[in-house]
C-alpha positions in Angstrom: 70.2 0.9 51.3 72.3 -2.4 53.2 71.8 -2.3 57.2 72.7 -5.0 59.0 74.4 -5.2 62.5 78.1 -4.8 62.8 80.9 -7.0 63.4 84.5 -6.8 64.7 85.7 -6.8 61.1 83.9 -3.4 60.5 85.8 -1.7 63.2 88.3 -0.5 60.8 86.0 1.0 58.5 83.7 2.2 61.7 86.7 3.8 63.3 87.6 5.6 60.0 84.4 7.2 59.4 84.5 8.3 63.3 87.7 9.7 62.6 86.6 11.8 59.4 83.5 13.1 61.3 84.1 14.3 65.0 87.0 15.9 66.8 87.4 14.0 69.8 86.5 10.3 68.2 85.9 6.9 70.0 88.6 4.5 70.6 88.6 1.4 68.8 88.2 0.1 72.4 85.1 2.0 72.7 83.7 0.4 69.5 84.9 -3.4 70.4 83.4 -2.8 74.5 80.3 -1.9 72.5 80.4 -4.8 70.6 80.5 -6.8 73.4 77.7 -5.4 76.1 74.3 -7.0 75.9 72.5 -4.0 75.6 74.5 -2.1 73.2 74.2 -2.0 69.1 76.2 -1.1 66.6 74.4 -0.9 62.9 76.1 0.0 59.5 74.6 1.0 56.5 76.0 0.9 52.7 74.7 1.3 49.5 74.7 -2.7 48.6 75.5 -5.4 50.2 79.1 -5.7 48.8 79.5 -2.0 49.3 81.7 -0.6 51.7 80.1 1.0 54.8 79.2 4.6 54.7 77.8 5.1 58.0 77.0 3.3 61.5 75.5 3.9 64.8 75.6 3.0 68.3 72.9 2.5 70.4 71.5 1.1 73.5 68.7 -0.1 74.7 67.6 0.1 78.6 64.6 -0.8 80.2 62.3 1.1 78.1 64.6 4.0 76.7 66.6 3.7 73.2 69.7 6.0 73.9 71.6 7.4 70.6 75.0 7.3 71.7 77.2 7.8 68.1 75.9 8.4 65.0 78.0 9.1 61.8 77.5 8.8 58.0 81.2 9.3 56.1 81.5 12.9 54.7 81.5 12.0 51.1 78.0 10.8 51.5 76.2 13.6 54.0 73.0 15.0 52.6 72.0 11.7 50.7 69.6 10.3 53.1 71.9 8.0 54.7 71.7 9.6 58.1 67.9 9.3 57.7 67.5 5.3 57.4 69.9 4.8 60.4 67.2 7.2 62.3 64.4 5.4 60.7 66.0 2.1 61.7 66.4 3.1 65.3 62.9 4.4 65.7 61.5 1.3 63.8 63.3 -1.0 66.9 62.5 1.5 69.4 58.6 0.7 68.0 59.5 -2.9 68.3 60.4 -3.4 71.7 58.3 -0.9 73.0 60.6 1.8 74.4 58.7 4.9 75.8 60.9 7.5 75.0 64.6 8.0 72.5 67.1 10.3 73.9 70.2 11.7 72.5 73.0 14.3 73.2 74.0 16.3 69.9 76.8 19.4 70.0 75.0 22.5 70.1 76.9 23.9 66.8 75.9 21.0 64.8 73.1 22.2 63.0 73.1 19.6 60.4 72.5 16.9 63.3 69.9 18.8 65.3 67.8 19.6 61.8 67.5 15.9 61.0 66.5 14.8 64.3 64.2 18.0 64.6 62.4 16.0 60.7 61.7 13.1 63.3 60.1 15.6 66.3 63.0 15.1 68.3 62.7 17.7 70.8 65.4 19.5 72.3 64.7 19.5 76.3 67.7 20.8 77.9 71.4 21.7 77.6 74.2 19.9 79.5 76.8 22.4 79.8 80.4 21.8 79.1 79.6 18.2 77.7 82.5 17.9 75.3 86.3 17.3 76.4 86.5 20.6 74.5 84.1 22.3 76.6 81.5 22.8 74.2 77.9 22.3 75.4 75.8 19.6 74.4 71.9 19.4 73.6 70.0 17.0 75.3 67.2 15.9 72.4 63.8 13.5 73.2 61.7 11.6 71.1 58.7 10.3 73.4 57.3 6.9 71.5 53.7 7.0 71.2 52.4 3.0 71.1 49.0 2.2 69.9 47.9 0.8 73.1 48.8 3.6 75.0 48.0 6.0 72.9 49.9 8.6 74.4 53.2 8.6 76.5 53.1 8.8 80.0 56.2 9.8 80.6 56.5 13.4 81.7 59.3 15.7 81.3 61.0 18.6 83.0 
């Protein structure tokens, strides 16, 4: 498995795969504005190097929280553990920079999603109702980051 950040020249793959996976996709002016703020990344993964991409993900990072914003692995290549390495990668640099907690919104019908963030003890903590353009709700998901010199989080939740 090939991550490496993304690039305006991925866009056109990026936006396909967005395209081929949600009902109400990003803008290609979404992806290039996310390109372009300092606390925003976009990483792809492939197969090789030389491969084409099968999968990206936005993120940001503020202040201590790593937010999930997209996450997307093309449907020809779902189940193969893709969708896990981005997750890996993101908790790995949440590690790094010492973020206290990872958050993310997820449809509430999209089992498939919430079971592979549930295999990292993502824990669903509320529902925001009517999230979605198309009125479905959305599940509001938390990973609290546990660092070595804490020990323990000390963030508390409601």
């Amino acid at each position: 498995m090939y991550i490496r950040n993304a690039t305006y020249s991925d866009l056109p793959r990026i936006l396909e795969i967005e395209r081929l996976s949600f009902s109400e996709p990003w803008s290609l002016n979404s992806f290039r504005r996310e390109l372009t703020l300092p606390f925003s990344r976009i990483i792809v993964a492939s197969r090789a190097a030389d491969e084409p991409i099968d999968a990206f993900m936005v993120r940001w990072l503020v202040a201590d929280e790593l937010h999930i914003l997209n996450i997307a692995v093309h449907p020809a290549l779902r189940h193969s553990g893709i969708g896990t390495k981005l997750m890996e990668e993101a908790i790995g640099e949440a590690k790094a920079k010492r973020a206290g907690l990872i958050t993310l919104e997820v449809r509430r019908a999209n089992l498939a999603a919430r079971s592979l963030y549930r295999k990292f003890n993502f824990q669903e903590r509320r529902l925001r109702k009517n999230y979605y353009a198309t009125g479905e709700d959305a599940i509001v998901m938390e990973l609290p980051m546990v660092t070595p010199r804490e020990g323990i989080s000390k963030r508390r939740f409601a």
